[in-house]
C-alpha positions, 0 to 999 in steps of 0.5 A, a space after each residue: 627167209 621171210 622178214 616183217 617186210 615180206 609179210 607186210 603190205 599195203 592196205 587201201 586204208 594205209 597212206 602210199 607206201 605205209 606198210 600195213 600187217 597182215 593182222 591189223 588189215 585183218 583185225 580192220 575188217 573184223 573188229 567191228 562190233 557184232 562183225 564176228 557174230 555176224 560171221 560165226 552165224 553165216 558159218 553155219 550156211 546162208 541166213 536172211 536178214 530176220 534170221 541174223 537179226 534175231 540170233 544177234 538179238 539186241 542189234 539194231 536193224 541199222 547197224 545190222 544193215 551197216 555190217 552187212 554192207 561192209 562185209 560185202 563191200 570188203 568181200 567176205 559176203 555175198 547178197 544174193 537177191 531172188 526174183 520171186 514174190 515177196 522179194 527174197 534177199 540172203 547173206 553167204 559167205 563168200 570164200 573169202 569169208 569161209 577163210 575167216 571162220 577158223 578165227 572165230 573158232 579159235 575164239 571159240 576155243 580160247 574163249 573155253 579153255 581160258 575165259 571159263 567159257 562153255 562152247 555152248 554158250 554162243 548159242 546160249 547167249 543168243 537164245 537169252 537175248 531173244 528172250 530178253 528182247 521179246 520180254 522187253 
């Protein structure tokens, strides 16, 4: 039998011996503003920093910066540095991070079914953005 005791655990965050959910360490690492985006974009393969910054459009190359950071540090993305001229630099999951991405599909999902939302619209919304920025 499992109890909430079993499936809790402690966090690095969560004070010795505080028990932390599963789903509040999970929505910690997730719930930062643009992180989802930031994931739903290297789902789909790796990506440089200009190509996550124009498909998130509207982020600042700092927070860009801060959450990619972040993501790497808690492990659900790799950095991955080319010797070559000009310096080349790209963002993947890593498996941890692949384990992430049915999440946001049930966004995705949810997001369609109950909010009205066109599961095309993920793409959409991006393309506007950039135009908006590049109109601006």
């Amino acid at each position: 039998m499992v109890t909430s005791v079993a499936i809790m655990r402690s966090h690095p965050d969560a004070e010795p011996g505080e028990p932390v959910c599963p789903v509040l360490a999970t929505a910690r690492i997730v719930s930062g503003k643009w992180t989802l985006l930031v994931l739903r974009d290297l789902a789909d393969g790796p990506r440089r920093f200009s190509e996550l910054e124009r498909s998130l459009a509207g982020i600042s190359p700092r927070t860009l910066s801060q959450r990619l950071r972040s993501l790497e540090e808690e492990g659900i993305i790799e950095r991955r540095q080319y010797a070559e001229v000009p310096p080349r630099v790209d963002y993947r999951l890593t498996p941890k991070g692949a384990d992430l991405v049915p999440i946001v599909d049930a966004m995705r999902h949810y997001g369609a079914r109950w909010l009205g939302r066109d599961e095309d619209g993920c793409a959409e919304a991006a393309a506007a953005r950039r135009l908006e920025a590049v109109a601006s």
